[in-house]
N, C-alpha and C positions, 0 to 999 in steps of 0.2 A: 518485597514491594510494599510501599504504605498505601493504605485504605485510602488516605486521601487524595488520592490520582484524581485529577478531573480532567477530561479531553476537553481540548481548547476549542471552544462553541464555533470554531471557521472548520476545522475539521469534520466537527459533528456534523454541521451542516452540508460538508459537499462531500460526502461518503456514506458506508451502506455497510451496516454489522455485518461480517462473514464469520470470526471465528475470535474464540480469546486462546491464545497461544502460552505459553508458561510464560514467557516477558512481554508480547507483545498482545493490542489490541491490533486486530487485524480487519480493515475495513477496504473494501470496493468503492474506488473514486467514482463521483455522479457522470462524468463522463462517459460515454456510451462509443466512441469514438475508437478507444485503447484500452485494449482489456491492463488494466490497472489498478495494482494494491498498495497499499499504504500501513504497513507498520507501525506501530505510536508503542515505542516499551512504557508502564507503567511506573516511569519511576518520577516523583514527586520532581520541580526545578530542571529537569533535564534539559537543555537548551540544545548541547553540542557531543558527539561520539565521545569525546572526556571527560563530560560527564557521568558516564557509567563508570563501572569500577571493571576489572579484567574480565570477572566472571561473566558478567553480565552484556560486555561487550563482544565477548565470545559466544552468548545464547544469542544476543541477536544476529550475527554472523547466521550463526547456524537457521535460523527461522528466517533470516534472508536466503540462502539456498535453498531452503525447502520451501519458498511460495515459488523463487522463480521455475523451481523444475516445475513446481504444479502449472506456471505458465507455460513453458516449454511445452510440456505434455497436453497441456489444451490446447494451446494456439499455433504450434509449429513458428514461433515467431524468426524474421530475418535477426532481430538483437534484441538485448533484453538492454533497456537504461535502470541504471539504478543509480539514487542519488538519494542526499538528506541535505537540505539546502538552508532553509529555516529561514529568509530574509523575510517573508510575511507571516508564517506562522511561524514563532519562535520554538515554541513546543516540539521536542526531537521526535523526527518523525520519517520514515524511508520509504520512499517512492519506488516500485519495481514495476516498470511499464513494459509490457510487451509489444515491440514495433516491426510494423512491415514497410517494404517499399514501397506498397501503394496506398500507407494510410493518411489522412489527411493532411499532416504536417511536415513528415519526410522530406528529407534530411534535417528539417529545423527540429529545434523542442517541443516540446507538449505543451509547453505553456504561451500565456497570450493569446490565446483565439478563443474562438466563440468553443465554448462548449454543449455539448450536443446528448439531453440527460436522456437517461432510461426509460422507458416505455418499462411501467410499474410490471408488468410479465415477466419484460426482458430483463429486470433485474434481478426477479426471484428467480426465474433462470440461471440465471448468472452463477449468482451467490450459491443457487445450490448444487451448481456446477465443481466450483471450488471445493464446497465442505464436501462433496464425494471422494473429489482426490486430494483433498489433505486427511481423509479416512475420518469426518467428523459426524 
C-alpha cells in the first residue's frame, strides 16, 4: 500500500473512523438512520474492483465478510446491501448497510433522502460498538 493514500475529502466528511483494517480504512457512515460501513482500501488511483490486483481484491473480499458478520451480529439485520458504486465519489469504496423492513427507506436505497446524523454519544457508541466485535 503507498503512503500516499489520501481519503477523498466527501468521505472524510460524511463518516466516522472505526478501524484501519490491513487493506481497508474502515469508517461509519454520518447516517444514524442504518447502521452502515464503508470500506475505502488504501490503494493510491483505485477507482473500480479492477483496479486491485488479485491479492488485494481477495483481502477486500475477505474484510467485506468480516464487517458484515460484525453487522449481523449486532443488528439481526432482514439483509445486508453491499455495494461499490463510485458515480459521486470516484475513490473505490464499499458500502455494507445493514437493512430492516421497518427502516426508513425499505424497499427503496439508502440513498437520496434526507440524512439523519449522529447524536455525538450515539456515535462513540456506535463505533465502539463495532471495534468490540471486530476484536479491536
Amino acid at each position: 500500500m503507498n503512503t500516499d493514500f489520501v481519503l477523498d475529502p466527501r468521505l472524510l466528511a460524511d463518516s466516522h473512523a472505526v478501524a484501519t483494517l490491513e487493506l481497508c480504512d474502515l469508517r461509519l457512515h454520518g447516517d444514524s438512520s442504518f447502521p452502515w460501513l464503508i470500506l475505502i482500501p488504501r490503494i493510491v488511483g483505485a477507482r473500480d474492483l479492477i483496479d486491485l490486483d488479485p491479492s488485494q481484491q481477495g483481502r477486500l473480499y475477505e474484510e467485506i465478510d468480516r464487517c458484515s458478520r460484525v453487522l449481523v451480529q449486532a443488528f439481526s439485520p432482514h439483509k445486508l446491501n453491499v455495494a461499490a458504486l463510485g458515480n459521486v465519489v470516484e475513490q473505490l469504496h464499499v458500502h455494507v448497510i445493514a437493512r430492516f423492513r421497518d427502516d426508513p427507506a425499505w424497499p427503496a436505497p439508502v440513498w437520496g433522502r434526507v440524512s439523519v446524523a449522529y447524536a455525538a454519544d450515539a456515535r462513540e457508541a456506535r463505533i465502539a460498538q463495532l471495534q468490540e466485535l471486530l476484536g479491536r
